[in-house]
Biopython code that builds the backbone (N, CA, C, O; Angstrom):
import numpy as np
from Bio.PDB.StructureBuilder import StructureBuilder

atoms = [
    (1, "UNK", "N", (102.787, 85.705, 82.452)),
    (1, "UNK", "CA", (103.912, 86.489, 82.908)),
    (1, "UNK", "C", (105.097, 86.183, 82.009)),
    (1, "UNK", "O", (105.487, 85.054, 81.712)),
    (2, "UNK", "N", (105.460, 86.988, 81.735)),
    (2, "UNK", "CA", (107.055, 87.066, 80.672)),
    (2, "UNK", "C", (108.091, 86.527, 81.344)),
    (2, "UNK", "O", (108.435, 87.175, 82.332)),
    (3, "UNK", "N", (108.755, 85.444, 81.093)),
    (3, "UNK", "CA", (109.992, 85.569, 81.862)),
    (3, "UNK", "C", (111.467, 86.389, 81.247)),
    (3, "UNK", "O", (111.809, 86.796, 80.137)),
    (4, "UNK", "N", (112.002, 86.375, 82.411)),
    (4, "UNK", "CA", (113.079, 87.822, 81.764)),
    (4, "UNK", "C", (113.978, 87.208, 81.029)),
    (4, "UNK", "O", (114.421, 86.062, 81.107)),
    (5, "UNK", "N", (114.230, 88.146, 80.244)),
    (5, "UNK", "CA", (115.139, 88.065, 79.051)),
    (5, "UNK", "C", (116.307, 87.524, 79.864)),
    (5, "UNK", "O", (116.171, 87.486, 81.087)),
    (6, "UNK", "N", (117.625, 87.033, 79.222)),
    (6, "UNK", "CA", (118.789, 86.345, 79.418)),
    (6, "UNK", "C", (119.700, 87.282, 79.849)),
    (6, "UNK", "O", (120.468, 87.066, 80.787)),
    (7, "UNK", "N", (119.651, 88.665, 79.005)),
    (7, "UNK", "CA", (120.256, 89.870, 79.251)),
    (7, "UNK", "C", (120.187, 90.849, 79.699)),
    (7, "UNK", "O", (120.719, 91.951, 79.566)),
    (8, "UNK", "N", (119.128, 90.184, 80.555)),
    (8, "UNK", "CA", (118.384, 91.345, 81.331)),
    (8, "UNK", "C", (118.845, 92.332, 81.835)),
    (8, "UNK", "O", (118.461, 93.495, 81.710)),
    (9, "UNK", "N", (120.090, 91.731, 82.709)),
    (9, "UNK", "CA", (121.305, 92.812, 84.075)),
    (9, "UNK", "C", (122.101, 93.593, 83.047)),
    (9, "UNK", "O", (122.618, 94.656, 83.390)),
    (10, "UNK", "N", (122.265, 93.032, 81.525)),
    (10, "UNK", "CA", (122.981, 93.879, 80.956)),
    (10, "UNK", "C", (122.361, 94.767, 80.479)),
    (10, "UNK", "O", (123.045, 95.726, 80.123)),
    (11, "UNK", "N", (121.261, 94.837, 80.319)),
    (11, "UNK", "CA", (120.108, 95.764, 79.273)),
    (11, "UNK", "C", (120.140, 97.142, 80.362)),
    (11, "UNK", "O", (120.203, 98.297, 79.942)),
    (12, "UNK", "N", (120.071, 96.700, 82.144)),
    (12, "UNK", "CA", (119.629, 97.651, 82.703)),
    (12, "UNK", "C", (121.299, 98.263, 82.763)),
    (12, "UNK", "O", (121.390, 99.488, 82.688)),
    (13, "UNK", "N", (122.656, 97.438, 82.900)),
    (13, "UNK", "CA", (123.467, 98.335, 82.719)),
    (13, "UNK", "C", (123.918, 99.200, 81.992)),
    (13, "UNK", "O", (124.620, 100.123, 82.403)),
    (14, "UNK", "N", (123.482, 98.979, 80.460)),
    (14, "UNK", "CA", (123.135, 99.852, 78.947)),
    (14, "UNK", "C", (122.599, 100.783, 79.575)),
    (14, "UNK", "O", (123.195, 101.832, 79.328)),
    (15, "UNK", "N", (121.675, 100.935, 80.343)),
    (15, "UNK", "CA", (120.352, 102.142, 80.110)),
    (15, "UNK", "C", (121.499, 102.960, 81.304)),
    (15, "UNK", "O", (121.863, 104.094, 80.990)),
    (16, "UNK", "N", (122.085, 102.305, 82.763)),
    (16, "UNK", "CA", (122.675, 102.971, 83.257)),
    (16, "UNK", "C", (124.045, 103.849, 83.162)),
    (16, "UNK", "O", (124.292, 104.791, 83.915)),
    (17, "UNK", "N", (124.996, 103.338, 81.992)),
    (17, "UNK", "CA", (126.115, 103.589, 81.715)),
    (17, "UNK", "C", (125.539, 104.782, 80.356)),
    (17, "UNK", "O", (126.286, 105.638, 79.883)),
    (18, "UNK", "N", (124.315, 104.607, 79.990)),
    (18, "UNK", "CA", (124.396, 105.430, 79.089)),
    (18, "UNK", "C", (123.343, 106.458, 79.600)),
    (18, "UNK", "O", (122.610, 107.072, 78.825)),
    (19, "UNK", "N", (123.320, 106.572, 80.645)),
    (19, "UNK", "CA", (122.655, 107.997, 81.507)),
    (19, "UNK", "C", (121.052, 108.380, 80.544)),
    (19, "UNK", "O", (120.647, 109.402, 79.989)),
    (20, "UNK", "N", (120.584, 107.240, 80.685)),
    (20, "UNK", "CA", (118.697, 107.494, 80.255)),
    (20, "UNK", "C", (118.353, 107.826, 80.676)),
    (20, "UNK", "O", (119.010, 107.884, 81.716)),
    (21, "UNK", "N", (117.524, 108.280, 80.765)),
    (21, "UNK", "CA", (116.358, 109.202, 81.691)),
    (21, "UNK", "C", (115.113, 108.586, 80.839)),
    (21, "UNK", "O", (115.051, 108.267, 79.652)),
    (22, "UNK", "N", (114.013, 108.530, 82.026)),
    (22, "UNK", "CA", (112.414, 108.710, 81.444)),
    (22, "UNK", "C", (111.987, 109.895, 82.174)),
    (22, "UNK", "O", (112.138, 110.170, 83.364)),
    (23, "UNK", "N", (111.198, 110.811, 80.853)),
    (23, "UNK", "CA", (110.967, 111.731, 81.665)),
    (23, "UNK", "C", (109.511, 111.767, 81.965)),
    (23, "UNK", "O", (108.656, 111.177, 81.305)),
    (24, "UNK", "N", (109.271, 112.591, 83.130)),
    (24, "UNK", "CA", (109.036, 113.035, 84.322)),
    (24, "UNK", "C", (107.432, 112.373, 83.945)),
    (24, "UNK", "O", (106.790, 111.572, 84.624)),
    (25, "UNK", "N", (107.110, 112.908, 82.835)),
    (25, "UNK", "CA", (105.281, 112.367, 82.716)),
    (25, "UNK", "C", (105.072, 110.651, 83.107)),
    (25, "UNK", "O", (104.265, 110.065, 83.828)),
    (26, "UNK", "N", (106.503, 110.075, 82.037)),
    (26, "UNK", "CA", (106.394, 108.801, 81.939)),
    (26, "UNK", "C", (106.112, 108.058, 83.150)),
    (26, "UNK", "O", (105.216, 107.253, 83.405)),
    (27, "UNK", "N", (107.374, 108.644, 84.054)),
    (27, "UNK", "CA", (106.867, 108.050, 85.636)),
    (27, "UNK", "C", (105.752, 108.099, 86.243)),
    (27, "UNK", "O", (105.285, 107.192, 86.932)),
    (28, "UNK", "N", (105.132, 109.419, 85.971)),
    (28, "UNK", "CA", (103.626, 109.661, 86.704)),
    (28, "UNK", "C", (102.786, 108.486, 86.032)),
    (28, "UNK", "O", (102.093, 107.763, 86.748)),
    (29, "UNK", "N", (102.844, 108.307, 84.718)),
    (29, "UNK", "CA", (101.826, 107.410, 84.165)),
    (29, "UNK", "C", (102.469, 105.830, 84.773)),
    (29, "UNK", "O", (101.504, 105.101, 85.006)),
    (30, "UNK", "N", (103.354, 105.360, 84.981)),
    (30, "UNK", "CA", (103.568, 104.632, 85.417)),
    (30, "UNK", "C", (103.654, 104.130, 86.890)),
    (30, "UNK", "O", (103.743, 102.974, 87.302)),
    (31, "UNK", "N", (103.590, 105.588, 87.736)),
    (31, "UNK", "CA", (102.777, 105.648, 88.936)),
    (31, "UNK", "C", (101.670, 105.396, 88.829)),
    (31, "UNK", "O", (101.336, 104.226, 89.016)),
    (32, "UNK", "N", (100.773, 106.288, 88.524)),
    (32, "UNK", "CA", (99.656, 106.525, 88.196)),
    (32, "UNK", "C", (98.925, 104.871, 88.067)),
    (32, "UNK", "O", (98.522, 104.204, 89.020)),
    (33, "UNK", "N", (98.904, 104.522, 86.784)),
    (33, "UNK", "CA", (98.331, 103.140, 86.110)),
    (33, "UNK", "C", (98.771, 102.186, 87.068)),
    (33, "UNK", "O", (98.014, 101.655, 87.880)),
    (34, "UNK", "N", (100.404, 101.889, 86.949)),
    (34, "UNK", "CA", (100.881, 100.243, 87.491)),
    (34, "UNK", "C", (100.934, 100.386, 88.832)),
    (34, "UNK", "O", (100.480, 99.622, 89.685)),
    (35, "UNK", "N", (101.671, 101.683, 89.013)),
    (35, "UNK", "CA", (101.827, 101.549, 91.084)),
    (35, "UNK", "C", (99.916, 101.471, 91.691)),
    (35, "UNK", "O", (99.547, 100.702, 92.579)),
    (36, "UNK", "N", (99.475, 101.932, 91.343)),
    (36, "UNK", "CA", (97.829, 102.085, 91.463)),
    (36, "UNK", "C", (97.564, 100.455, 91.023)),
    (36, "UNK", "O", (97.639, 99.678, 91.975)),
    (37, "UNK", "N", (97.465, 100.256, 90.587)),
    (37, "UNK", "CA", (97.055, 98.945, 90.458)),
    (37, "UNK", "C", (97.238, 97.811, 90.899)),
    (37, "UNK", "O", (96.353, 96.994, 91.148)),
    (38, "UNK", "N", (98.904, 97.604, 91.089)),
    (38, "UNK", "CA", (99.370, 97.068, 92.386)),
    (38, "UNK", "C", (98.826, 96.774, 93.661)),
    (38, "UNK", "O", (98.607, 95.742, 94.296)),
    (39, "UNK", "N", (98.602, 98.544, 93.932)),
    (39, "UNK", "CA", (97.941, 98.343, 95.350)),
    (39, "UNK", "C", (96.322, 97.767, 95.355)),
    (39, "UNK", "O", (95.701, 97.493, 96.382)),
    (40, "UNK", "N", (96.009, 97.699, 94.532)),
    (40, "UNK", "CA", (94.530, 97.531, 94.271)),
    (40, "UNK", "C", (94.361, 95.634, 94.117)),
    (40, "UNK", "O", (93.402, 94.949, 94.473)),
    (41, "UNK", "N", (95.509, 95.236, 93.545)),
    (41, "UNK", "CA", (95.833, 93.677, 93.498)),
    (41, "UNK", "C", (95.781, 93.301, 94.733)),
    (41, "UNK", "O", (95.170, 92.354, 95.228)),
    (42, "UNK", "N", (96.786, 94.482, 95.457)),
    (42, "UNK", "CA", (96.895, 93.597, 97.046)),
    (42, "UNK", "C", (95.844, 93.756, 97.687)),
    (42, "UNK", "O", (95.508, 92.770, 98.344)),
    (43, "UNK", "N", (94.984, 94.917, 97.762)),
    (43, "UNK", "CA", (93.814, 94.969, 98.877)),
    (43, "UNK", "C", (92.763, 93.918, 98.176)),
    (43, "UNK", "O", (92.145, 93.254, 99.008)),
    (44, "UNK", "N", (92.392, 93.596, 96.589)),
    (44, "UNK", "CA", (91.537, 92.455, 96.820)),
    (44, "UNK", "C", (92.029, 91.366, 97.280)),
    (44, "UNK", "O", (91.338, 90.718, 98.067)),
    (45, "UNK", "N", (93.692, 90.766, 96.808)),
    (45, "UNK", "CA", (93.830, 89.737, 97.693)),
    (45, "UNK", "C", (93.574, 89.645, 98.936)),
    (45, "UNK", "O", (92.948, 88.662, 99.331)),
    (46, "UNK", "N", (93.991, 90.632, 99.828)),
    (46, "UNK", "CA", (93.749, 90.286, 101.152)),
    (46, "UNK", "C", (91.831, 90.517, 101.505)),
    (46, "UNK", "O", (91.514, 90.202, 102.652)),
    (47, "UNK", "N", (90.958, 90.898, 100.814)),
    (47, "UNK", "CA", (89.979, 90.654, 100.937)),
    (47, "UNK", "C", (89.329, 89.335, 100.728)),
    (47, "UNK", "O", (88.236, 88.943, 101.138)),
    (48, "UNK", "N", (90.191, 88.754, 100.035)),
    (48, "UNK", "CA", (89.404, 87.816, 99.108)),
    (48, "UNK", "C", (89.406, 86.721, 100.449)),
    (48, "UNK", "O", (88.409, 86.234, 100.981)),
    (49, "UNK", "N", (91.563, 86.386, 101.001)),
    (49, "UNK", "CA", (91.934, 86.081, 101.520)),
    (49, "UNK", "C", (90.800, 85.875, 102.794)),
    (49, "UNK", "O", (90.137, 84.860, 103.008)),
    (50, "UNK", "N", (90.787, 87.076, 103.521)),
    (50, "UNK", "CA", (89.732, 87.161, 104.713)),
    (50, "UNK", "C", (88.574, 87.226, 104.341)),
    (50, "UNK", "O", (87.912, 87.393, 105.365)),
    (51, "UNK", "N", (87.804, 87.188, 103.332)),
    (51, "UNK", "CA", (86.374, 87.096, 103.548)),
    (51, "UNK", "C", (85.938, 85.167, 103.855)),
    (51, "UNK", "O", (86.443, 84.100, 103.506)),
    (52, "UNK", "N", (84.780, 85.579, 104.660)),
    (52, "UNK", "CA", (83.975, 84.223, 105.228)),
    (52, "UNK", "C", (83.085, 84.047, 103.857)),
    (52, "UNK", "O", (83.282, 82.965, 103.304)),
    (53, "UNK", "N", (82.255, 84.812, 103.286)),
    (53, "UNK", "CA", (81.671, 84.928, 102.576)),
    (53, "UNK", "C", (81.852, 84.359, 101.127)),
    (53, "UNK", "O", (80.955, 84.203, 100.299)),
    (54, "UNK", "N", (83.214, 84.073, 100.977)),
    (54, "UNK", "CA", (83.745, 83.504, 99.807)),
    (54, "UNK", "C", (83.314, 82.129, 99.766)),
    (54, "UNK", "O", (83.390, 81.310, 100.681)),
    (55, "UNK", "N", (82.710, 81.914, 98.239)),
    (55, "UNK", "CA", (82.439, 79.959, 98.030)),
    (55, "UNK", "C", (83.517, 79.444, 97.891)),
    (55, "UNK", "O", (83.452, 78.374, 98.496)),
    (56, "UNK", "N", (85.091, 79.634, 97.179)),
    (56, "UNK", "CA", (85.935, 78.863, 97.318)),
    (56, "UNK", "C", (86.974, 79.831, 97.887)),
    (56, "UNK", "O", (87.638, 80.545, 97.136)),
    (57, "UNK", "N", (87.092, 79.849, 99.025)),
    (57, "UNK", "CA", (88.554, 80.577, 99.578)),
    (57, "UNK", "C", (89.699, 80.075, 98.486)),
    (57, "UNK", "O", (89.676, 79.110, 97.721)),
    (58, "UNK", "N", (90.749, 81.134, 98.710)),
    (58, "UNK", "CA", (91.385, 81.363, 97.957)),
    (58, "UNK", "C", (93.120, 80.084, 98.778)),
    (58, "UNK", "O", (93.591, 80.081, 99.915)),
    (59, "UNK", "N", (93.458, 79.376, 97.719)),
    (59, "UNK", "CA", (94.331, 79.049, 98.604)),
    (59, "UNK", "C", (95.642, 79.641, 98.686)),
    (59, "UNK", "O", (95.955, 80.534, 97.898)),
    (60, "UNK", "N", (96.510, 79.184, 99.651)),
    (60, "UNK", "CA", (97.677, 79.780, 100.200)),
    (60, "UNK", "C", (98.538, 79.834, 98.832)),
    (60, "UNK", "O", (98.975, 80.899, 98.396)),
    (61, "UNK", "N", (98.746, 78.567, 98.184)),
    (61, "UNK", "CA", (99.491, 78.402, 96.859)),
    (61, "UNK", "C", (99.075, 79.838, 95.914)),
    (61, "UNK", "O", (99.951, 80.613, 95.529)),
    (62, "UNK", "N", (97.590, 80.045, 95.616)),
    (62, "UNK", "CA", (97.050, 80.943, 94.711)),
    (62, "UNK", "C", (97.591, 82.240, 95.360)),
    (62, "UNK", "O", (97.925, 83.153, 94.605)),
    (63, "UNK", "N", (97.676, 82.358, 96.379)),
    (63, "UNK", "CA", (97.990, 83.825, 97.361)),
    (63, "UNK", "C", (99.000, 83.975, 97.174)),
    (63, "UNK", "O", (99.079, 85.108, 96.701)),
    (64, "UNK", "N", (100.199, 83.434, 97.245)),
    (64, "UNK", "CA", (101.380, 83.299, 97.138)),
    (64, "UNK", "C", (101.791, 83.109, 95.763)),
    (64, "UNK", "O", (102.935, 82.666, 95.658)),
    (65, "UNK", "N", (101.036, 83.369, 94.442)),
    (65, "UNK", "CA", (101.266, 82.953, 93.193)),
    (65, "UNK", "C", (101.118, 84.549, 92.928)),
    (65, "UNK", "O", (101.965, 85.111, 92.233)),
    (66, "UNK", "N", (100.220, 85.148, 93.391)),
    (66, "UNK", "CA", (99.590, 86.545, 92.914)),
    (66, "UNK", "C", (101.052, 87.494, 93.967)),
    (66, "UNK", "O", (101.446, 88.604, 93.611)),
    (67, "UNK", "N", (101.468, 86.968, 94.862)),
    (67, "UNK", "CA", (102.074, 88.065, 95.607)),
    (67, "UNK", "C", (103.210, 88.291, 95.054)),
    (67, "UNK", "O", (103.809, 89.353, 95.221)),
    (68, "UNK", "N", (103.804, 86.996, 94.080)),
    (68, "UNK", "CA", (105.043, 86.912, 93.684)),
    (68, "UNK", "C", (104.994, 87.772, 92.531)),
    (68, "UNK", "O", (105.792, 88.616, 92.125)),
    (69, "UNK", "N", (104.036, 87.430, 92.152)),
    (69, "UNK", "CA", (104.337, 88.539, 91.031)),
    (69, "UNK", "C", (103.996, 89.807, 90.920)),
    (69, "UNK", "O", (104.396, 90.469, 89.962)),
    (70, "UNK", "N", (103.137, 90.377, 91.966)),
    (70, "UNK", "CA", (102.829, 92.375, 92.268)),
    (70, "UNK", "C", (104.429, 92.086, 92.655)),
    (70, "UNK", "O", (104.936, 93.205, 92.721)),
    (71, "UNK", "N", (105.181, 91.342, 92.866)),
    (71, "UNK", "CA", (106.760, 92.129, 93.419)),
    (71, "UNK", "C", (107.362, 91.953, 92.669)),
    (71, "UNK", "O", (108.228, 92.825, 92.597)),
    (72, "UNK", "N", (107.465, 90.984, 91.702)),
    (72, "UNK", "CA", (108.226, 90.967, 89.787)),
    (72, "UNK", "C", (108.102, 92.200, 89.449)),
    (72, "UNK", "O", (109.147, 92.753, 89.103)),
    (73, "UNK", "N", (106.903, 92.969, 89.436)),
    (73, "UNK", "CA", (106.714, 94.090, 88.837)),
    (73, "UNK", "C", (106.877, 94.802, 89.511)),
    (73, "UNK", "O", (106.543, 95.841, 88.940)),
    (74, "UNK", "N", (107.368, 95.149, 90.961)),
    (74, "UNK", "CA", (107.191, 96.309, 91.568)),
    (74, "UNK", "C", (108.713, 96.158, 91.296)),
    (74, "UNK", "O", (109.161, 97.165, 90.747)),
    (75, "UNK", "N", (109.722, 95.099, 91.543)),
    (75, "UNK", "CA", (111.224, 95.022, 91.336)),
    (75, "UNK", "C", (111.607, 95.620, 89.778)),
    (75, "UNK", "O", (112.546, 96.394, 89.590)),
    (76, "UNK", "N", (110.892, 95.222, 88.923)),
    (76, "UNK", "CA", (111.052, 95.445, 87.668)),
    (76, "UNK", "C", (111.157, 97.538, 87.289)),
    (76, "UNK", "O", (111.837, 98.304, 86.606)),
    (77, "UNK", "N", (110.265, 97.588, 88.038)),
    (77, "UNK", "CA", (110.116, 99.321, 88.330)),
    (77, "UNK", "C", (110.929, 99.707, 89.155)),
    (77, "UNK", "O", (111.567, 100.676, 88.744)),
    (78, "UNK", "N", (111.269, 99.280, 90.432)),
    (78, "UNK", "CA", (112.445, 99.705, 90.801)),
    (78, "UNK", "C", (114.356, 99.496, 90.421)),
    (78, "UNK", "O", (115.279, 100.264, 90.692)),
    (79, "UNK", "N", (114.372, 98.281, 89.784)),
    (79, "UNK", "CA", (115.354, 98.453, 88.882)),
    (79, "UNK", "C", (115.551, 99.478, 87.568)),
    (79, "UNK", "O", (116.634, 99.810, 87.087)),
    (80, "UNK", "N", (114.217, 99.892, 87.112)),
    (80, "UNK", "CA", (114.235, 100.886, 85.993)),
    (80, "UNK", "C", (114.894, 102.077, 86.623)),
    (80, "UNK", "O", (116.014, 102.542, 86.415)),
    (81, "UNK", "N", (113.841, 102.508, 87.530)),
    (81, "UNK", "CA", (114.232, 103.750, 88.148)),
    (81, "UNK", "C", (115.930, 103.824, 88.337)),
    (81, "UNK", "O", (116.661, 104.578, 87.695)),
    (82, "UNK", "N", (116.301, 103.006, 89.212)),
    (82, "UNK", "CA", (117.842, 103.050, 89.522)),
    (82, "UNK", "C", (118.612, 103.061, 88.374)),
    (82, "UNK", "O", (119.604, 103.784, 88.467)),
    (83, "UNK", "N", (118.482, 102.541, 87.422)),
    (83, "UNK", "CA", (118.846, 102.551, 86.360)),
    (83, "UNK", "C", (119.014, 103.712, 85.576)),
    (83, "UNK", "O", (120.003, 104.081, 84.942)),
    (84, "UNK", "N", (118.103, 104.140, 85.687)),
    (84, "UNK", "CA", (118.030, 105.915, 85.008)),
    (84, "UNK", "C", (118.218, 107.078, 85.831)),
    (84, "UNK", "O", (118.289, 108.257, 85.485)),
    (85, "UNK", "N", (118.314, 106.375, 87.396)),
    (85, "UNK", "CA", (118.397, 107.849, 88.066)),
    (85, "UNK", "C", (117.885, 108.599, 88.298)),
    (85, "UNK", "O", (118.339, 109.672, 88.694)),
    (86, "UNK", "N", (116.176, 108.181, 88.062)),
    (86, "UNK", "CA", (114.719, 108.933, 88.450)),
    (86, "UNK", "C", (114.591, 108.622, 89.903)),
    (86, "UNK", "O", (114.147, 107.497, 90.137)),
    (87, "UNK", "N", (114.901, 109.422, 91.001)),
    (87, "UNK", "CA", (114.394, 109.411, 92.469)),
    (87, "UNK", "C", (112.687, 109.908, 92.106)),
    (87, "UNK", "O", (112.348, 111.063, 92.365)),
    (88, "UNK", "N", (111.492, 108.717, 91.369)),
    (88, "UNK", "CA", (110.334, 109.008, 91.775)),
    (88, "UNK", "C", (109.742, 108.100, 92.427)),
    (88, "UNK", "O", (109.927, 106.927, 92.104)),
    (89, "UNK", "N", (108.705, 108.506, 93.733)),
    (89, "UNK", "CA", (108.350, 107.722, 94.095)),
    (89, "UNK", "C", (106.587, 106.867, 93.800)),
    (89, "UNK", "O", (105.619, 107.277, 93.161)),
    (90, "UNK", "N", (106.801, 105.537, 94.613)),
    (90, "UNK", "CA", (105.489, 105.133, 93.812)),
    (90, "UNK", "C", (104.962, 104.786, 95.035)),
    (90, "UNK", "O", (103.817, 104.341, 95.110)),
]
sb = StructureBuilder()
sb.init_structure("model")
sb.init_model(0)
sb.init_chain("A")
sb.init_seg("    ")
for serial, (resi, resn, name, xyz) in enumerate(atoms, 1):
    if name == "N":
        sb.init_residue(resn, " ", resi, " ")
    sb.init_atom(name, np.array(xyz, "f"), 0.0, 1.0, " ", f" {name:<3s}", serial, name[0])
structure = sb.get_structure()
């Protein structure tokens, strides 16, 4: 995982003060691929989580390592959006 740049809050106020836009495909593919995938992170965790069947259950630390970061990235996408002023949803 990347950690964020230093300038991060300023980078997204650049993109906001200077009225960016991504257009319209970009979001779908970024629906599409990352929001999709996301959700697909969380339903195996919580499978993994509840299955009996598992040889090494998964621990709470590891669960909580994976959750933190589907929300790095889901925050990371929702700061873009606001940023540019794309009302799309994921």
């Amino acid at each position: 995982m990347a950690n964020p740049l230093p300038n991060e809050d300023d980078l997204y106020q650049q993109i906001e003060n200077g009225k960016l836009t991504v257009h319209p495909i970009i979001w779908e593919l970024l629906s599409h691929h990352i929001g999709n995938d996301l959700y697909m992170i969380n339903l195996i965790l919580g499978a993994t989580i509840l299955s009996r069947n598992n040889p090494r259950p998964m621990t709470t630390e590891e669960a909580q390592k994976i959750y933190e970061r589907i929300m790095l990235i889901k925050d990371f996408l929702d700061k873009l959006r606001k940023a540019t002023k794309k009302d799309v949803g994921f």
